[in-house]
DRENVEXFI-692735 format. One line per 10 residues: number of its first residue (from 1); for each residue x, y, z of N, C-alpha, C. Coordinates in Angstrom, 3 decimals. Example, Ala and Ser with C-alpha at 12.3 -4.5 7.8 and 13.67 -1.06 7.14 Angstrom:
residues 2
1	13.190,-5.690,7.800,12.300,-4.500,7.800,13.200,-3.300,7.800; 12.850,-2.250,7.080,13.670,-1.060,7.140,12.900,0.030,7.870 $
This chain:
residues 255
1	83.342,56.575,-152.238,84.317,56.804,-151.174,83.664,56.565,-149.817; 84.217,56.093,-149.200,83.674,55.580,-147.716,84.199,56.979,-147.159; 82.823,57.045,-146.560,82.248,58.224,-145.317,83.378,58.129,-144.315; 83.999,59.028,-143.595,83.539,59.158,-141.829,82.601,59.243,-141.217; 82.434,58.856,-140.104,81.471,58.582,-139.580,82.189,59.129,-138.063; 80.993,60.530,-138.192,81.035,61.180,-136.842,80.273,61.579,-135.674; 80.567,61.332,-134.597,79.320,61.357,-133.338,79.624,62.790,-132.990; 78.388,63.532,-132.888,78.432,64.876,-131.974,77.023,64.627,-130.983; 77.407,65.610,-130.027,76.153,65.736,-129.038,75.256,66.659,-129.398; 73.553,66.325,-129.264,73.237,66.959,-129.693,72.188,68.294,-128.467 $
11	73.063,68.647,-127.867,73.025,69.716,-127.282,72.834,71.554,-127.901; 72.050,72.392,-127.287,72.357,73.569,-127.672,74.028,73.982,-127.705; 74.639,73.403,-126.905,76.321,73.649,-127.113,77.227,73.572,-128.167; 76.736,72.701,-128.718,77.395,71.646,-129.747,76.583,72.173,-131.131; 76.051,73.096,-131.245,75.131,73.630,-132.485,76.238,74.499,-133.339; 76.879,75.154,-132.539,78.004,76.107,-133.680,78.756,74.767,-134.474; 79.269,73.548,-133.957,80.021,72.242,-134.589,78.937,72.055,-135.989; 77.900,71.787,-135.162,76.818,70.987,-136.450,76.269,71.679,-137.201; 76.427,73.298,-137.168,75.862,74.029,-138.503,77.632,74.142,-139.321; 78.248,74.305,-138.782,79.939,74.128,-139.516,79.952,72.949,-140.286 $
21	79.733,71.806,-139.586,80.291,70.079,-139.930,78.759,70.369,-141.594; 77.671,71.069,-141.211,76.751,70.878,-142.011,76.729,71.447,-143.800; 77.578,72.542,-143.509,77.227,74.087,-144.535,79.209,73.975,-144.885; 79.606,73.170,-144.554,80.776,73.069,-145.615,81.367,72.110,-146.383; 82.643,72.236,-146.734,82.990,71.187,-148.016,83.116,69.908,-147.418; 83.393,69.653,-145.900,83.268,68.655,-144.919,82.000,67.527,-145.062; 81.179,68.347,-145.674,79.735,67.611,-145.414,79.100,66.359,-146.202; 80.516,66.509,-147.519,80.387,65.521,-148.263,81.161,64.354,-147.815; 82.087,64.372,-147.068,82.642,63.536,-146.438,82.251,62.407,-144.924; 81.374,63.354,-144.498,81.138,62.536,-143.387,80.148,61.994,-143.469 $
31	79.328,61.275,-142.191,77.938,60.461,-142.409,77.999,60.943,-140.898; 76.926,61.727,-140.134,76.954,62.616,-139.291,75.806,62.071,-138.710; 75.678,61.709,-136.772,74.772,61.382,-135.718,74.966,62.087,-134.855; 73.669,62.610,-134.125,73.262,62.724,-132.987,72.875,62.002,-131.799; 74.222,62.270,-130.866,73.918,61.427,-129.693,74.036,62.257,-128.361; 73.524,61.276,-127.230,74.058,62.343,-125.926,75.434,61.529,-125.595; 75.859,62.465,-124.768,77.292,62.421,-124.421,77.850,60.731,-124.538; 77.083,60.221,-123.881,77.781,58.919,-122.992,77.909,57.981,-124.156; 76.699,57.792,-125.150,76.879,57.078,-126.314,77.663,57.683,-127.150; 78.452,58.891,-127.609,79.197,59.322,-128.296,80.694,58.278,-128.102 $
41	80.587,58.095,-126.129,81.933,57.348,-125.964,81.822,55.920,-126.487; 80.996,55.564,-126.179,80.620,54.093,-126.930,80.567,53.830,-128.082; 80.541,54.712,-128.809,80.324,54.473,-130.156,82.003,54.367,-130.591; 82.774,55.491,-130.076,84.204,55.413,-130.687,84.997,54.062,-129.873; 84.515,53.544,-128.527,84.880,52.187,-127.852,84.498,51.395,-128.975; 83.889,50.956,-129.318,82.987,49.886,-130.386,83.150,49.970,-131.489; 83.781,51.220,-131.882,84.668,51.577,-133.262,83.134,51.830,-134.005; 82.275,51.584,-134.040,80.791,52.487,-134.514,80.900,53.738,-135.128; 81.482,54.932,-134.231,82.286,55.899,-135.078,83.790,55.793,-135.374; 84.109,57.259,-136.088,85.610,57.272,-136.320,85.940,58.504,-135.472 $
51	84.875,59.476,-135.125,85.197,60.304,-134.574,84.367,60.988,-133.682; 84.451,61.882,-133.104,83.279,62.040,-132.232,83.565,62.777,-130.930; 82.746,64.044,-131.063,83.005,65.524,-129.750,82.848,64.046,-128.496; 83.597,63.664,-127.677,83.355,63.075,-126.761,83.639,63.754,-125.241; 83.165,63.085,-124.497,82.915,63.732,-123.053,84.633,63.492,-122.554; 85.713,64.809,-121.571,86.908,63.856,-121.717,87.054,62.761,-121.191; 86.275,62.452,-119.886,86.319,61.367,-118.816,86.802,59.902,-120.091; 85.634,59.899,-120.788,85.251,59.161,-121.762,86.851,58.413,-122.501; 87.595,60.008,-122.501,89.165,59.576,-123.372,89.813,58.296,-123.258; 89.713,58.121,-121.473,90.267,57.061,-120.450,89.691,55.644,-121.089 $
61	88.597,55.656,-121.462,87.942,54.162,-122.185,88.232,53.740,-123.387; 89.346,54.425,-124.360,89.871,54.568,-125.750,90.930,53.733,-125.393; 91.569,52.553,-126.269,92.746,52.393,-126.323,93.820,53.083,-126.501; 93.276,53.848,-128.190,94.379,55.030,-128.436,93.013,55.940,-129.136; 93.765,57.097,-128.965,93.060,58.113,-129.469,93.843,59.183,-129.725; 93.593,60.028,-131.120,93.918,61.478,-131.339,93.196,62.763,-130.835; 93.403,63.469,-130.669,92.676,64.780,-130.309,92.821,65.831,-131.631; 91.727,65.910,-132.171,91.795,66.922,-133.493,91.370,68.264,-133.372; 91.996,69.113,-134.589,91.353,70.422,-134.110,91.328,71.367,-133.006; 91.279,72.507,-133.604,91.669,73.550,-132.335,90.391,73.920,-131.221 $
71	89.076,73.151,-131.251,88.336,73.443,-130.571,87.570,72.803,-129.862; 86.685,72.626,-128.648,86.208,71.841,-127.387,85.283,72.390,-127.355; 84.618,72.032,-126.249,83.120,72.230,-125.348,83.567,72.634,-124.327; 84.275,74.144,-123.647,84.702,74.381,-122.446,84.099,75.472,-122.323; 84.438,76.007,-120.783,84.271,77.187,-120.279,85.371,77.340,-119.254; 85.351,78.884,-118.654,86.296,79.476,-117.487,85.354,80.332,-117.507; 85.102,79.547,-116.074,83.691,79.750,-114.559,82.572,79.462,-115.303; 81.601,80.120,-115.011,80.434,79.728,-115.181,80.007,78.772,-116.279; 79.335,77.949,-116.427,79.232,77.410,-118.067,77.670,77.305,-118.161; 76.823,77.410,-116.931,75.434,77.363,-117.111,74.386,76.196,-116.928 $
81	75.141,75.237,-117.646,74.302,73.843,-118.088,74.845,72.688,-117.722; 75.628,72.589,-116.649,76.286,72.247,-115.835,75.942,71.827,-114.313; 75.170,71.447,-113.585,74.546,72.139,-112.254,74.439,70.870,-111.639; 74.844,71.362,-110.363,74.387,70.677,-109.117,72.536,71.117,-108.646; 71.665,70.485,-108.629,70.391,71.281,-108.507,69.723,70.662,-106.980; 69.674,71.307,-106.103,69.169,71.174,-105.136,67.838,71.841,-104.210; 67.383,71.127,-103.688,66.653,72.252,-102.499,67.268,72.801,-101.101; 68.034,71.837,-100.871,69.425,72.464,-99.565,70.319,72.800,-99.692; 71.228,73.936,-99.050,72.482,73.831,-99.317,73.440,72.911,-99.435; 74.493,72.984,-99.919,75.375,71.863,-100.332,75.575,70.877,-99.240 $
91	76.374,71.535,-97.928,76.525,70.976,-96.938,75.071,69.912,-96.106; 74.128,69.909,-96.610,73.396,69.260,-96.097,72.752,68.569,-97.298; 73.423,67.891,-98.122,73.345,67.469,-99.073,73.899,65.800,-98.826; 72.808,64.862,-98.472,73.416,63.635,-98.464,73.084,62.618,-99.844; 72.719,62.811,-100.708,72.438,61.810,-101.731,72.394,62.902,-103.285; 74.005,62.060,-104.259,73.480,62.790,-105.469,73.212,61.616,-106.379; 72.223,62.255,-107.409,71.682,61.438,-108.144,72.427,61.708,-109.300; 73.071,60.663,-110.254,74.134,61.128,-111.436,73.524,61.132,-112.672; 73.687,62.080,-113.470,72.902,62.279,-114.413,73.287,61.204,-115.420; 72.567,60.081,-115.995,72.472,59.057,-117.056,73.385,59.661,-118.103 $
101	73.031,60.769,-118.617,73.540,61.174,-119.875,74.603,61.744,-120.179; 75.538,62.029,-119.078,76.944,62.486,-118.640,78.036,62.074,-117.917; 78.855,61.273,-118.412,80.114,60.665,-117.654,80.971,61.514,-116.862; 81.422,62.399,-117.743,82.286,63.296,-117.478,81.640,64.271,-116.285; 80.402,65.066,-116.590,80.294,65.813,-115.415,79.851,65.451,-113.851; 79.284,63.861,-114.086,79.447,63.100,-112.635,80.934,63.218,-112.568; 81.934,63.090,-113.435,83.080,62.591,-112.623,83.543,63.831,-111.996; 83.550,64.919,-112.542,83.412,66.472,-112.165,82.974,66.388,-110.748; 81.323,65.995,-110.640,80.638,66.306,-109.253,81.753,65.355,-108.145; 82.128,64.329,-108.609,82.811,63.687,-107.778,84.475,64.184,-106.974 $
111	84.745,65.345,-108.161,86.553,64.874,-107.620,86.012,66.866,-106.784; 85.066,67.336,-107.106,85.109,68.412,-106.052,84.459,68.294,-105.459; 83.788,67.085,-104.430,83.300,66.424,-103.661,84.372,66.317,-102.829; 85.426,65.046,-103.354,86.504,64.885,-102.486,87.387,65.687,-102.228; 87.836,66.650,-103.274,89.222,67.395,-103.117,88.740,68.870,-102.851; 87.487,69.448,-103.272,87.335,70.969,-103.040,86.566,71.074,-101.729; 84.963,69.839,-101.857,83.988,70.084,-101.268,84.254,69.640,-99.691; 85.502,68.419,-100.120,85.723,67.443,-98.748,84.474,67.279,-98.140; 83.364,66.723,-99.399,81.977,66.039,-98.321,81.698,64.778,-99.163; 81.633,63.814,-98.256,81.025,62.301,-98.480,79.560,62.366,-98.907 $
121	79.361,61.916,-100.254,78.029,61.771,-100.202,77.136,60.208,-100.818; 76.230,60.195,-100.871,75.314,58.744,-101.715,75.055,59.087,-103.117; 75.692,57.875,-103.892,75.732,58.169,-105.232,74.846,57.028,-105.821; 73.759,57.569,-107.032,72.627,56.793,-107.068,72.554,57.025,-108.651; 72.670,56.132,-109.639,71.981,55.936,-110.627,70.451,56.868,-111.221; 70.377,57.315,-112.021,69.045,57.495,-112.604,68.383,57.317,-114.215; 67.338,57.624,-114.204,66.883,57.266,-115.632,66.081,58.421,-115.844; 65.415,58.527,-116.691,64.414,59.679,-117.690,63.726,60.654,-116.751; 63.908,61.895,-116.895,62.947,62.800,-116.100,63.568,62.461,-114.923; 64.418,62.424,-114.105,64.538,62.425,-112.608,64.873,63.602,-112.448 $
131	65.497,64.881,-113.316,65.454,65.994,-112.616,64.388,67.067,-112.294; 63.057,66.567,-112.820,61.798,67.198,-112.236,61.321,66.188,-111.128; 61.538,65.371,-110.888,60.777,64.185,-110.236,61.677,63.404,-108.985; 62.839,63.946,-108.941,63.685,62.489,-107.912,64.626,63.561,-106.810; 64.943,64.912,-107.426,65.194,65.877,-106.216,64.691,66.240,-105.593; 64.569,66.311,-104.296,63.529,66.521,-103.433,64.480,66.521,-101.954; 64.256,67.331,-100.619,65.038,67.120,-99.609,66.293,67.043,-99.604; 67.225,66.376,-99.296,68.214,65.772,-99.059,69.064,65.190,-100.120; 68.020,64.860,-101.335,68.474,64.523,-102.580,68.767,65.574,-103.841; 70.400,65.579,-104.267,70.243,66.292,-104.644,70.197,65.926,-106.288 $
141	71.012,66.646,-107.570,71.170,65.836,-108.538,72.309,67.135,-109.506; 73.312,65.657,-110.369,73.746,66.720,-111.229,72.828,66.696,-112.583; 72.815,67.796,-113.325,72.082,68.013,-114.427,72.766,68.678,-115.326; 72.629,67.657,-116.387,73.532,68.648,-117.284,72.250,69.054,-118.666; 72.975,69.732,-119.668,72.696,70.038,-120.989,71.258,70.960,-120.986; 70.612,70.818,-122.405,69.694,71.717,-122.242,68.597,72.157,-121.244; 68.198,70.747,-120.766,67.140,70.269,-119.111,67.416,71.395,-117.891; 68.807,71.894,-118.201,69.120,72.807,-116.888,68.090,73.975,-117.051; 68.139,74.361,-118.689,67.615,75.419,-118.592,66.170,75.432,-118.230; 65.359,74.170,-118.292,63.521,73.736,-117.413,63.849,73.835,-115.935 $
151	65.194,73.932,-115.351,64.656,73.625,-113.781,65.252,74.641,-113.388; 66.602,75.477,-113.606,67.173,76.737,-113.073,66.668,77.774,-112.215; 65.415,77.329,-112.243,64.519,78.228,-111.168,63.238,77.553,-110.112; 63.747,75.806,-110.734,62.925,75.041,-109.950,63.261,74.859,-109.002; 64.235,74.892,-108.546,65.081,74.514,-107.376,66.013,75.501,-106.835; 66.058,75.751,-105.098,66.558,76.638,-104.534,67.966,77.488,-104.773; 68.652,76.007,-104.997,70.158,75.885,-105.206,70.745,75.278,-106.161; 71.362,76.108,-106.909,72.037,75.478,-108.320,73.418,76.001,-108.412; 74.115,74.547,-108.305,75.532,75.299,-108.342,76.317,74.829,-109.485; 76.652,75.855,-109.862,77.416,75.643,-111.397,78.852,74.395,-111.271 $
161	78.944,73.539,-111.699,79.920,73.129,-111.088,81.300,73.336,-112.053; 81.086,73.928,-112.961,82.403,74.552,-113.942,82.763,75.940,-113.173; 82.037,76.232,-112.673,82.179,78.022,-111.844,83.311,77.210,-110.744; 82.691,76.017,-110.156,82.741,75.435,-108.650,83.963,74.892,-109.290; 84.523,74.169,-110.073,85.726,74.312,-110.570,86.784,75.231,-110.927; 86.586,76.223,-111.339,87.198,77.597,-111.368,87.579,78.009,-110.058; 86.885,78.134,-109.125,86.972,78.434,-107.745,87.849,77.602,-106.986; 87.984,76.416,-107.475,89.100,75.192,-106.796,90.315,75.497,-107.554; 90.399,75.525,-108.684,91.905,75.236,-109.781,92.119,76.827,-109.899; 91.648,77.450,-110.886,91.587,78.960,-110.865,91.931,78.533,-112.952 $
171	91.632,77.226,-113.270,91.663,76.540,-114.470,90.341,76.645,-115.262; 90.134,76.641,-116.606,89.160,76.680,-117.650,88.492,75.047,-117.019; 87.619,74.404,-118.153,87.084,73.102,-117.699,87.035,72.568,-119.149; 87.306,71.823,-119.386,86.811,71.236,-120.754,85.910,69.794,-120.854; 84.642,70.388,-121.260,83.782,69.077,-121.053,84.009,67.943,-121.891; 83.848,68.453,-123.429,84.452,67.621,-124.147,85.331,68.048,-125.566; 86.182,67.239,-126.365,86.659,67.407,-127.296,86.949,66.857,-128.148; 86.741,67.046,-129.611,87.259,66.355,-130.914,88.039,65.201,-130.828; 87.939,63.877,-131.016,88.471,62.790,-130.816,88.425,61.914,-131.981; 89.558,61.327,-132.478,89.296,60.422,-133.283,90.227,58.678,-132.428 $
181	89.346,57.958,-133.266,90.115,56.758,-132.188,90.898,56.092,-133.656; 91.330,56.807,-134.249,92.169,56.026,-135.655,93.317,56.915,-136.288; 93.819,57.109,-136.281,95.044,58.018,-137.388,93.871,58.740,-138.054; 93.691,60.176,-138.590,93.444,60.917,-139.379,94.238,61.552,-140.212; 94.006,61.529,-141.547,95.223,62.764,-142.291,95.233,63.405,-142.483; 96.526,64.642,-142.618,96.256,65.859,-142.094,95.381,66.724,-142.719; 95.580,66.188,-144.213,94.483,66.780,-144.890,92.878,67.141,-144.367; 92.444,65.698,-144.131,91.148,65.524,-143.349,90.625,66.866,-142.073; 92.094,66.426,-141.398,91.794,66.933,-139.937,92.122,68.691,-140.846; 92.402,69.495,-141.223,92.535,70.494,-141.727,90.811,71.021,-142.266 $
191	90.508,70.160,-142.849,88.843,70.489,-143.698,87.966,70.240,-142.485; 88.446,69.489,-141.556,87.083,69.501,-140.820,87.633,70.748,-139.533; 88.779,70.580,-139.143,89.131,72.239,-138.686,88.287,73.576,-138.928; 88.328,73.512,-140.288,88.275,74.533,-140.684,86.228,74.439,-140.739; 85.345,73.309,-140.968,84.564,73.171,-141.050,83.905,74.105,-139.673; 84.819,73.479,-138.294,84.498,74.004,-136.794,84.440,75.572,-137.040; 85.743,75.677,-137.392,85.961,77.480,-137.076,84.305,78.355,-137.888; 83.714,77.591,-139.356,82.707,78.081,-139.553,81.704,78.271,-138.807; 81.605,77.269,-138.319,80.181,77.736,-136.943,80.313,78.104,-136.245; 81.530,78.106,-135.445,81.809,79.517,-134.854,82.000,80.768,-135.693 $
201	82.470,81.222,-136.764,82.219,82.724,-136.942,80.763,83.126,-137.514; 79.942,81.840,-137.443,78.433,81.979,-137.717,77.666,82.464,-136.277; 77.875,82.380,-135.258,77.002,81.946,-134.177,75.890,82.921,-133.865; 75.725,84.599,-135.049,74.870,85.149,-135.060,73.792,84.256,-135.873; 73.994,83.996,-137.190,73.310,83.163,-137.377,72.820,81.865,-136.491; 73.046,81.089,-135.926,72.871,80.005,-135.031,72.150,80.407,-134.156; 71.842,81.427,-133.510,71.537,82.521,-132.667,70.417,82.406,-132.707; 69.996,83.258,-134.345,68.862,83.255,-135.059,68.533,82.220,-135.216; 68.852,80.994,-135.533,68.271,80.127,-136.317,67.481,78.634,-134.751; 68.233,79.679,-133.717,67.974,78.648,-132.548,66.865,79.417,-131.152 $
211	66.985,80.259,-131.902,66.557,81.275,-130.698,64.854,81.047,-130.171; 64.107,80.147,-131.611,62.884,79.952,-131.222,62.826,78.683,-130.545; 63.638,77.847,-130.749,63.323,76.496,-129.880,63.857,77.042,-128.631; 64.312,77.827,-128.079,64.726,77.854,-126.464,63.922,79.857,-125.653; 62.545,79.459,-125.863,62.137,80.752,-125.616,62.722,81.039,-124.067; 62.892,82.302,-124.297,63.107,82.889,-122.585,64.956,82.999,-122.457; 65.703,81.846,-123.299,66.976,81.663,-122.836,67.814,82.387,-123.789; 69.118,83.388,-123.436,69.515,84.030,-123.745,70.965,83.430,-124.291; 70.468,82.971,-125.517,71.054,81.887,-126.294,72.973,82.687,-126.744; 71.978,83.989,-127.492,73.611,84.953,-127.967,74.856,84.804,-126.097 $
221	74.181,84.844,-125.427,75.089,85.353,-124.058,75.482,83.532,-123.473; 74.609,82.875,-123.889,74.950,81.566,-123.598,76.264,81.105,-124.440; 76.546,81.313,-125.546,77.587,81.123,-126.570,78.550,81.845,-126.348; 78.662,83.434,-125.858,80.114,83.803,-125.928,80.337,84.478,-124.291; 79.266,83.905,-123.394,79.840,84.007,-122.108,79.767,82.977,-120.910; 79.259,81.973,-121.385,79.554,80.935,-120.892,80.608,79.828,-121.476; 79.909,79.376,-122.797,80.746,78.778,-123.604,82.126,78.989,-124.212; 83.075,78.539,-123.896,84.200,78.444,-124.512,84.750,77.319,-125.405; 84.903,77.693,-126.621,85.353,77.178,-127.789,86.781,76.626,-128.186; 87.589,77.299,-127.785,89.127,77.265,-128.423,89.917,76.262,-127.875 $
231	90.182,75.613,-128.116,91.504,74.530,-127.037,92.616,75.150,-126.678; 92.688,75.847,-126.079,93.773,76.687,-125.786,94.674,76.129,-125.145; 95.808,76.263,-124.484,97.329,75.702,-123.695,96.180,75.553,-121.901; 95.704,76.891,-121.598,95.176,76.812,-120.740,93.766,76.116,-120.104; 93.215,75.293,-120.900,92.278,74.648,-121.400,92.600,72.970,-121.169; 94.075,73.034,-122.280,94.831,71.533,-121.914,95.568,71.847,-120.499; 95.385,72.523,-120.012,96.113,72.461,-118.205,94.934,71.869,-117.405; 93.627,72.429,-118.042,92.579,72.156,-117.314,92.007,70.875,-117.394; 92.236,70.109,-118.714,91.832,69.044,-118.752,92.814,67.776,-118.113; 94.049,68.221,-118.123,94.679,67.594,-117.715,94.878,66.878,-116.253 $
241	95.218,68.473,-115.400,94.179,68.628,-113.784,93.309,67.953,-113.866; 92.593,68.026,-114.093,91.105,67.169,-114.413,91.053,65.434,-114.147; 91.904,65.199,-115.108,92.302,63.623,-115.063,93.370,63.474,-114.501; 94.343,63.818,-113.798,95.043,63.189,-112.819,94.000,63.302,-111.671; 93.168,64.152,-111.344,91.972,63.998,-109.706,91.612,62.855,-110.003; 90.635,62.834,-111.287,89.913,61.474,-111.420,89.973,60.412,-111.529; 91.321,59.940,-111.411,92.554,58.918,-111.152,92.678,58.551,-109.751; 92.875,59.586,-109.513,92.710,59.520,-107.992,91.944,59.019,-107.252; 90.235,59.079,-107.681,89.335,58.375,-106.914,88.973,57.362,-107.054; 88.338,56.755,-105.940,88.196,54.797,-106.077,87.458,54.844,-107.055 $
251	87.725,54.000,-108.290,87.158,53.263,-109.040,85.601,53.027,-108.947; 84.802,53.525,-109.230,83.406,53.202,-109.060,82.680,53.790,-110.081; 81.632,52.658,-110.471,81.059,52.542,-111.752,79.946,54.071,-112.278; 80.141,54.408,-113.376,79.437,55.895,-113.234,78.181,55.354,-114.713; 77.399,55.890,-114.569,76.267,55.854,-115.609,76.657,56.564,-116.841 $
């Protein structure tokens, strides 16, 4: 029987998905990769996968696409791993550097730039390690995923920008969500449903089983108070908001 073939990120976020997708009846079915965000979208553009937690920005580059399953990569306010990281305050902030490995949360830094922050700034490409190495002064950078948690105290100013969203909309954020770019049946989408909901009612285990690769970080409080799971009505308001802003802004090419 031919596999699915599914992209997840392989983030501390995305760990309740991949011990679920791993430890159930799901597992015989799929053929399962680890990617960061941006190649997750490429892969379902290129038809490479069939499915795949993608970033939402990302949705917009799908011809057609389904949205499966009752659960996402969101938060309402804070989300942690998310960050604007600076040495100045915002307002004296002339150059951000966009994080390579995230579509979606540059497009984030961008539409509360224009619509919350109302500040013009220089938008610059980067590659490997620039968030120990390329902020400095005036420059600032977004940073996403586990990396936040190496610099969160390297730098003066870190602004959450899912909080910094909350504060504009008074909306959840949804980074990314379950996507398939093909018809699924319902059957399918039901077993791998249900695959999700397992790693979430695991996440003591996950807890445990993660707690030594991230010394110092308070992994249990990272999962059920930053992270939000559920796709809720209020969730799809947020994503929605979301992409009519980013519509809105000129067209310009994001990493």
């Amino acid at each position: 029987m031919e596999k699915t073939r599914v992209s997840i990120v392989s983030y501390l976020n995305s760990k309740p998905f991949l011990y679920g997708l791993q430890n159930s009846a799901v597992a015989r079915e799929i053929e399962l990769t680890l990617d960061i965000p941006s190649k997750v979208t490429a892969k379902l553009s290129f038809n490479l996968a069939d499915i795949g937690l993608i970033p939402v920005a990302g949705l917009e580059d799908l011809d057609d696409y389904q949205i499966i399953g009752d659960y996402c990569i969101g938060s309402v306010g804070k989300v942690k791993t998310v960050v604007l990281a600076s040495e100045v305050p915002l307002y004296d902030i002339e150059t951000i550097l966009m994080d390579y490995q995230s579509r979606s949360s540059v497009l984030l830094a961008k539409v509360l730039a224009k619509f919350y922050w109302k500040k013009s700034f220089n938008w610059e490409n980067t590659c490997n390690d620039f968030q120990n190495i390329s902020i400095k002064g005036k420059t600032a950078g977004v940073v996403i995923g586990d990396r936040v948690f190496n610099i969160e105290n390297k730098y003066r100013y870190i602004y959450d920008l899912s909080e910094e969203w909350y504060k504009f909309t008074k909306l959840p954020f949804v980074f990314a969500v379950w996507a398939a770019n093909k018809k699924v049946s319902e059957s399918f989408e039901k077993v791998f449903n249900r695959a999700l909901q397992t790693g979430i009612k695991n996440m003591a285990e996950i807890v445990k089983l993660e707690q030594s690769n991230f010394p110092g970080v308070d992994i249990d409080g990272y999962f059920n108070q930053n992270i939000s799971f559920e796709l809720d009505n209020e969730k799809r308001a947020g994503m929605k908001r979301f992409l009519e802003l980013a519509r809105k802004l000129e067209k310009v090419e994001l990493q």
